[in-house]
N, C-alpha and C positions, 0 to 999 in steps of 0.2 A: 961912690957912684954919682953920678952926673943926670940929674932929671931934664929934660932937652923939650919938654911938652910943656908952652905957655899954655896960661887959663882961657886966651882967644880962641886955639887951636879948635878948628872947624871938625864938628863930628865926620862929617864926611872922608877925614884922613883916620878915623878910626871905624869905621863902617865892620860891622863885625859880617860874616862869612852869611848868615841868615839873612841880611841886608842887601850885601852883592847880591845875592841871588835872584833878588826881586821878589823877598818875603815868601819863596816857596821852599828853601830846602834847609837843613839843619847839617852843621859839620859832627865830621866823625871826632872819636877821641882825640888823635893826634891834633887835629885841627886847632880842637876846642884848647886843649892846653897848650899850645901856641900861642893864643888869642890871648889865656890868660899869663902866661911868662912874659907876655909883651906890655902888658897893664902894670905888672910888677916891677918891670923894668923900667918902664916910665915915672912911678907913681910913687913916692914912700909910704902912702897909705895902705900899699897893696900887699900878701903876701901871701905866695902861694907854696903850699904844702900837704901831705897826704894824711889820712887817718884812718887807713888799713887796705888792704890789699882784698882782692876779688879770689874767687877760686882758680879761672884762669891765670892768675899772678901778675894782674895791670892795679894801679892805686890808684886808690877813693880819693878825688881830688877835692881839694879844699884849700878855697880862698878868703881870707881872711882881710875884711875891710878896718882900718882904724886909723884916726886923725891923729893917735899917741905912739904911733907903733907898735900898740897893746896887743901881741901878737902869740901870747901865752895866757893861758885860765887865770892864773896868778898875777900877769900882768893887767889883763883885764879890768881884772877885780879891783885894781886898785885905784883904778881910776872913776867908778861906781857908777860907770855906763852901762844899762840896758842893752841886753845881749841878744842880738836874733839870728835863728839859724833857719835858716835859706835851702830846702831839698828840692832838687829836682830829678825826673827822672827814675824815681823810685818802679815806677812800672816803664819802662826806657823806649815804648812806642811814643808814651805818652807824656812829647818832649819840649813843650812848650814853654815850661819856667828855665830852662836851660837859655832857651834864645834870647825872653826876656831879662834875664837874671844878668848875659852879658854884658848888652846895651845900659841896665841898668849900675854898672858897675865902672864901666864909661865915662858915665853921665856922673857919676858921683868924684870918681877918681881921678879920669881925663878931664874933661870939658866942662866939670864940676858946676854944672846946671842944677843940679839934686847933692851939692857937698852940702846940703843943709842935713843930709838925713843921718850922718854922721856926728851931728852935734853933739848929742846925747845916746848915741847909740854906737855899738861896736858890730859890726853883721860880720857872720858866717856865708858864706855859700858853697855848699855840696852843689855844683851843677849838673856832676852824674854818677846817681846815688849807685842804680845797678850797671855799673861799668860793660860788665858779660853782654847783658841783654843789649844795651846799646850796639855795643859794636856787630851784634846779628842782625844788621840791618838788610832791610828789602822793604821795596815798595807796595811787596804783598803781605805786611805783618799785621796789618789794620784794617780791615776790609772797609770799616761804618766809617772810618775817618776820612778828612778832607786836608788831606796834607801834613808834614811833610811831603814832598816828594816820595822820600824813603825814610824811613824811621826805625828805631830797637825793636827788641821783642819786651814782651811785657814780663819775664820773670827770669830768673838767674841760668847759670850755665848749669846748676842739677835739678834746673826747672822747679824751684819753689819760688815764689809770692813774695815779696819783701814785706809786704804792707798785709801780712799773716802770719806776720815771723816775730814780731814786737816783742810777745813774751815769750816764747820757748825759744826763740834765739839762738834757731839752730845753724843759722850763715856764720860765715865770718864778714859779711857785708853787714849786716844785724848787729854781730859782737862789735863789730868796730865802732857804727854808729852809736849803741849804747853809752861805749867808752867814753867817744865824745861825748855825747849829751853828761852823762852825770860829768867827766872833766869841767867841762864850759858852763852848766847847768843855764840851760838861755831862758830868758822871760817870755821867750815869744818863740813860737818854733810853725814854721811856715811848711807848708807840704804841698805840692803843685803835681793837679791833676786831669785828665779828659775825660769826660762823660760820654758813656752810650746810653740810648734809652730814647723814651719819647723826645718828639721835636718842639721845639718854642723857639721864640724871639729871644731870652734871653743870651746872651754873649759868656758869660758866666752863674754858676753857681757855689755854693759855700756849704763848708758843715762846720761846726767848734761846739764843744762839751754846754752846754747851759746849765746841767741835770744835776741830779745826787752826786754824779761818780765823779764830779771835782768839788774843791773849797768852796763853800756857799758866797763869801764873799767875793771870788774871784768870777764865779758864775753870774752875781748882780752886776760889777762891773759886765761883764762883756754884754748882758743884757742892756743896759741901758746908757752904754758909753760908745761901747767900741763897734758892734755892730752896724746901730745909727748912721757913725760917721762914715764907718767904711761903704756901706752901700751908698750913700748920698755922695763920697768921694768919686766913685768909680762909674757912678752913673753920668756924674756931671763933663764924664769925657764920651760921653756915647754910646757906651755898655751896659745895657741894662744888666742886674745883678736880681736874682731869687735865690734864699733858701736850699739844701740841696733836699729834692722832690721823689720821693718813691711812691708811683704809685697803688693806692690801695687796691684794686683791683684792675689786672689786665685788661687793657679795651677802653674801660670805661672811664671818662677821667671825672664824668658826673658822682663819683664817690667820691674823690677829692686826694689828699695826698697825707703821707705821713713821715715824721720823722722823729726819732728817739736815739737812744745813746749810741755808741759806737763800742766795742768790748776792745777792751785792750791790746788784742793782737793789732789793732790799728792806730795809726799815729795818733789819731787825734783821741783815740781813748786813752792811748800811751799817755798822754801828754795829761789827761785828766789824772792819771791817776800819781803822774809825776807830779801833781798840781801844778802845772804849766798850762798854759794856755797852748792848744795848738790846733789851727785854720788848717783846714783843707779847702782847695779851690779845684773846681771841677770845670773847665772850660768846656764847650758843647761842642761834638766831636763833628757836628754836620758845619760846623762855621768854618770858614776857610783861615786857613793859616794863619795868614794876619792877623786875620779877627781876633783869633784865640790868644795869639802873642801880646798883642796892644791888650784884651783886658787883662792878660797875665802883668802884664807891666804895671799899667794901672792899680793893681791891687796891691802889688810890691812897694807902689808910691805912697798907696794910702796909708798900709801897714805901719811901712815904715816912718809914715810920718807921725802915726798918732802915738806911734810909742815912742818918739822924739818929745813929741808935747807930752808926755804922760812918762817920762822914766823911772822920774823918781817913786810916784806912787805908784806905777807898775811892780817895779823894785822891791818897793814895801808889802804889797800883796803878795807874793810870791812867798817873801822872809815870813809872812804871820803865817801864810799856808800850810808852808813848811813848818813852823811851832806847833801848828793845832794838829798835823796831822801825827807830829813825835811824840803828842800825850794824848791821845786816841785812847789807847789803852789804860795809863792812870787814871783817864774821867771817866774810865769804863764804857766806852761808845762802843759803836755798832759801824762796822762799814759793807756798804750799799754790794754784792757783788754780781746781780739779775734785776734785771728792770722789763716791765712793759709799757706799751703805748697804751692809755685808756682811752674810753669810747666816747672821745669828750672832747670836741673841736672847734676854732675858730672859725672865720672867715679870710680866704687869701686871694687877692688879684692874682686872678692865675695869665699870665700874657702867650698865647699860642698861636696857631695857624688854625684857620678852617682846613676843615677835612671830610672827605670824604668816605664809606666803608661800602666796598665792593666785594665778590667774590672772584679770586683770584684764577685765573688759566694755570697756571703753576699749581698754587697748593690745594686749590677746589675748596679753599676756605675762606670768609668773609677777613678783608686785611683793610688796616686803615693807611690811607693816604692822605697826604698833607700839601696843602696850598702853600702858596706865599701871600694870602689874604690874609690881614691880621684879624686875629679875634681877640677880645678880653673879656672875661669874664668872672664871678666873684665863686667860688670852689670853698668847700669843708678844708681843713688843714688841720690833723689830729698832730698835736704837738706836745702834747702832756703827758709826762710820764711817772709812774708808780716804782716803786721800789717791792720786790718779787720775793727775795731773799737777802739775808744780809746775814751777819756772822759779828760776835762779840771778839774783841782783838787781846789778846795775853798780852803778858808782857812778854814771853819769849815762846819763841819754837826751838827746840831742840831736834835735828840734824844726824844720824850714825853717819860717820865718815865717808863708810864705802859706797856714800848715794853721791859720789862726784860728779857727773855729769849737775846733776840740782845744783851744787856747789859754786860750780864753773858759771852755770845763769844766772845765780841768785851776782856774784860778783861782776860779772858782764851788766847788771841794773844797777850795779852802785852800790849796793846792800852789803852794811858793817858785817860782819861776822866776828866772833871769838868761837875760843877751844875749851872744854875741860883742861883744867891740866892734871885732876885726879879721877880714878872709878865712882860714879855718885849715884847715891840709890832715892829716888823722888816718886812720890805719887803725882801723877801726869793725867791727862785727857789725851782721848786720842779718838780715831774711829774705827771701826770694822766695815770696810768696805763687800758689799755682796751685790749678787744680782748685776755682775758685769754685763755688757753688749757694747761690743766690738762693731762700730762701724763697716760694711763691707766692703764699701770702695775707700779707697785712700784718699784723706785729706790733704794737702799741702805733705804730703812722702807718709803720713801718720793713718793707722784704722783707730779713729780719735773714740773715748772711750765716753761713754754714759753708764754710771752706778749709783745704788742706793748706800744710804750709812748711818749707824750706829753708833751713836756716842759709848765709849769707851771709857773707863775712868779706872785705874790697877797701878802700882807700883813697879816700876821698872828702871832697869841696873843701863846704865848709863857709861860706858870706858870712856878714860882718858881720851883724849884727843874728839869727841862729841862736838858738833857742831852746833854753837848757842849762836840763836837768830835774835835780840831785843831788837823789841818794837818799836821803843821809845828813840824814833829815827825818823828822816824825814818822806821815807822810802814804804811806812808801814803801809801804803795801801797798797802799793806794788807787792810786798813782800802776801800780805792777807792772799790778792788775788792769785799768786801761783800757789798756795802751800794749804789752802783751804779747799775738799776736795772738789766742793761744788764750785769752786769760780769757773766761769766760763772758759778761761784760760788756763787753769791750774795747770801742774805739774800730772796728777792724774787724768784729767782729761787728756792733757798731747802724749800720754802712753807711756809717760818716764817713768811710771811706778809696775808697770804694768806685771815684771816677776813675781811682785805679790802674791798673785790671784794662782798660779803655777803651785802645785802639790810636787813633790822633789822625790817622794817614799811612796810602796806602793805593796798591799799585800797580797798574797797567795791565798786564793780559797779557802783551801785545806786550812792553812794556818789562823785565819781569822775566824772558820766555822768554829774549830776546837777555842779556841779564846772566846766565840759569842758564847759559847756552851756553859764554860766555866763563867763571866760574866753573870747568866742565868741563875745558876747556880748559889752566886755568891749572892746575889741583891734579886729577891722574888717582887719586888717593884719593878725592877726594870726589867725583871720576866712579863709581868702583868702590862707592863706600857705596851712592850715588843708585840705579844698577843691581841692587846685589843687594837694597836695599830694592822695587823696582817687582816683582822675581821671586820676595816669599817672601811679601809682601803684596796679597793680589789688592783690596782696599779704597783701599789708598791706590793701585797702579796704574790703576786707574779713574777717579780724581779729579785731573783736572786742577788744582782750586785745591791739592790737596794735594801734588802734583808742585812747584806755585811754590813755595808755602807751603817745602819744605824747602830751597829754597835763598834763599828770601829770608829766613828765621829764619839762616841760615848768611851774610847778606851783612851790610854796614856800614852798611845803609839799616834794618833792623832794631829798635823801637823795643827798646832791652834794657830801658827803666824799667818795662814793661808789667810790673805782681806786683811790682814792686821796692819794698817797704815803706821811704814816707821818713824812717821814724822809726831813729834809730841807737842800739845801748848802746855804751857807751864804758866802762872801763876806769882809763886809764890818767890821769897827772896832769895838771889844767892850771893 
């Protein structure tokens, strides 16, 4: 092939579709991968390629930047550039790393104004993560925003949430990315997104892990390296940059703002718990299109640059992360898996609008309106966080085969797995889960579950072919957070275990009165409980199924597996 684009060669002959437009509209799929087959063709650095397929049956497009033509995981690796991956469009209204992500791939590849960011680094870019939702475009999909013209929908074609899907991983948009990530495993993982919510000056905002639920070490760096830079990089273009801001109480911003961890269903907790480092950018959904673009770009620049200047020891943080998190378990630790925000806050320059608070003709209730007179002011910022609950890590979980779906996710995250290859009889931990409630509305397609549990500790017969989880991986926090019942994310929480808790056998009056009888009969203790339970409880006296119920819970007909979680931690050597 014949590359035909001198380094002169005026952006303006590559002007991407967003550009023509006059910074108001975004191209569709075909467009977009036009754009990009055209960049490939031009460029040796460029190549594009897919890494999985949508439910409608269009591919996860992905372009791959590299000055070596390191254009395989393995090829990558050998060149020991710093890896980043580039998403955009994960909620596909909210489509403005897509536009920047092009021009910035241009500018690296074509007209190579930015071939420095390539130095030290090999970039990915997913420009459009949820493909489905993209392509449902209308100019009515966003009401709060201020451009596109017209734009995606914000979730897949069976209307689930990408960016809720991290661990249960029930897309194949989810699985594929997974795949990717542990395949390429990136140093830096980039996630581009729009904010609704209160109005301010800022142009952009930011979230990344600082907290327990990544590497301590990798947390200090972004504390006092990486963040510095990026905000002072992207301001110095015009943008001002804050924090991303929830605030504490509705209405009132005189309480001030908070922000804490992010749980794993979301990329950037994903990323924490992959021990990666991974940004989310949240551009302000009231800025106009440009606006949003230009500091999407910006921050693509800064990103990229700092992990340019920073590869090698990016590189190395990542490699120790990954060590300390695969002997977790030998040094006997504890990993983090509920946190809260404590009642303990800083001071933050908060930059807004005056505003106004009237009573509304419409809703007959006091709403605030906003000026374009600036205000600034210094705001509480609760940003300190506690660790809630945490869990000691085994060295293995063992697995029964026929929990395949668990199977199928635990490998969609990367997670080693072996087999028995004979019947093995171990004394094991486990839990008995009780006290289910079942969510009533449906979460992301799940009635997601809340239970209490019971440490467990009994000897159980294990068949061939058992699923053995060791820990000692660089994946054990991922692996903790779905297999332990309380993570936020678990496996029992999104309802994968949920058969459990289901009785399968069922008795007959008649049948179970004559067996309390004889029960009575045989053990005058458990006649004496039975009785002084009917005379101090007038509820359960009343209740005939509750009269059987205690003695068929008490007889050998009794299913005991009911809540008996079949997931085991193990200990000991095999």
């Amino acid at each position: 092939m014949i590359w035909t684009v001198s380094r002169s060669q005026h952006v303006k002959d590559w002007s991407t579709f967003y550009e023509q437009s006059g910074y108001t509209r975004t191209p569709a799929y075909a467009e977009t991968m036009k754009y990009c087959r055209r960049l490939e063709a031009a460029s040796p650095w460029v190549h594009v390629t897919s890494f999985g397929q949508s439910l409608q049956g269009r591919e996860l497009p992905l372009v791959i930047l590299s000055k070596e033509k390191a254009f395989t995981p393995r090829a990558a690796a050998r060149t020991k550039k710093a890896i980043v991956l580039i998403q955009s469009g994960i909620h596909a209204g909210e489509i403005d790393g897509k536009d920047a992500s092009l021009m910035l791939m241009r500018d690296i590849a074509i007209t190579k104004t930015k071939a420095r960011l390539l130095d030290s680094a090999i970039v990915l870019f997913a420009p459009i993560f949820n493909v489905d939702g993209h392509e449902r475009i209308s100019k009515y999909n966003r009401i709060n925003q201020d451009g596109p013209e017209e734009m995606g929908w914000r979730v897949t074609a069976n209307n689930l949430n990408l960016n809720r899907d991290y661990m249960k991983a029930e897309t194949p948009e989810m699985r594929a990315m997974l795949k990717l990530f542990s395949a390429w495993l990136p140093d830096f993982y980039f996630d581009c997104h729009v904010t609704d919510g209160i109005d301010f000056q800022y142009s952009v905002t930011f979230a990344i892990e600082i907290f327990q639920n990544i590497d301590p070490e990798l947390a200090s760096w972004l504390r006092t390296s990486f963040i510095p830079v990026m905000k002072s990089d992207v301001e110095r273009t015009g943008n001002l940059v804050a924090p991303y801001m929830g605030e504490r109480e509705e209405n009132d911003l005189s309480k001030g703002f908070m922000f804490g961890t992010a749980g794993p269903r979301f990329s950037t907790g994903y990323g924490a718990v992959q021990n990666r480092p991974a940004l989310l950018i949240e551009t302000h959904v009231y800025k106009p299109y440009k606006t949003r673009v230009s500091a999407t770009y910006a921050m693509l620049n800064s990103v990229l640059g700092t992990v340019n200047r920073n590869a090698y020891s990016l590189r190395m943080l990542n490699v120790r992360a990954d060590a300390r998190t695969a002997s977790i378990a030998a040094n006997g630790e504890y990993v983090p898996l509920r946190y809260a925000t404590i009642e303990r806050s800083t001071s933050i320059e908060f930059k807004g609008w005056k505003t106004t608070r009237t009573i509304s003709p419409v809703t007959g209730q006091l709403m605030t309106y906003y000026s374009r007179d600036t205000v600034s002011v210094m705001l509480p910022y609760f940003d300190q966080v506690t660790v809630t609950d945490s869990v000691s890590v085994p060295k293995y979980y063992f697995i029964p085969q026929e929990w395949t779906a668990v199977i199928d996710v635990l490998r969609a995250h990367g997670v080693s797995l072996k087999r028995l290859k004979t019947q093995t009889v171990l004394n094991i931990d486990s839990y008995r889960l009780t006290s289910p409630v079942w969510q009533d509305k449906p979460y992301e397609g799940r009635h997601v579950l809340r239970c209490a549990s019971t440490p467990v500790h009994e000897e159980r017969t294990f068949p061939a072919g058992t699923y053995i989880v060791p820990t000692s991986q660089r994946t054990a926090r991922v692996i903790a957070n779905l297999l332990e019942p309380s993570g936020p994310d678990s496996f029992v929480y999104w309802g994968m275990f949920d058969t459990i808790f289901e009785r399968k056998e069922y008795y007959e009056d008649g049948v179970m009165e004559r067996i309390a009888k004889q029960m009575m009969d045989a053990d005058p203790s458990l006649r004496r409980e039975f009785e002084a339970k009917v005379n101090s409880d007038t509820t359960f006296a009343a209740s005939a199924r509750a009269r059987l119920n205690f003695f068929y819970e008490r007889s050998p007909y009794w299913e005991n597996s009911v809540g008996l979680y079949p997931v085991a931690r193990y200990n000991g050597n095999l």
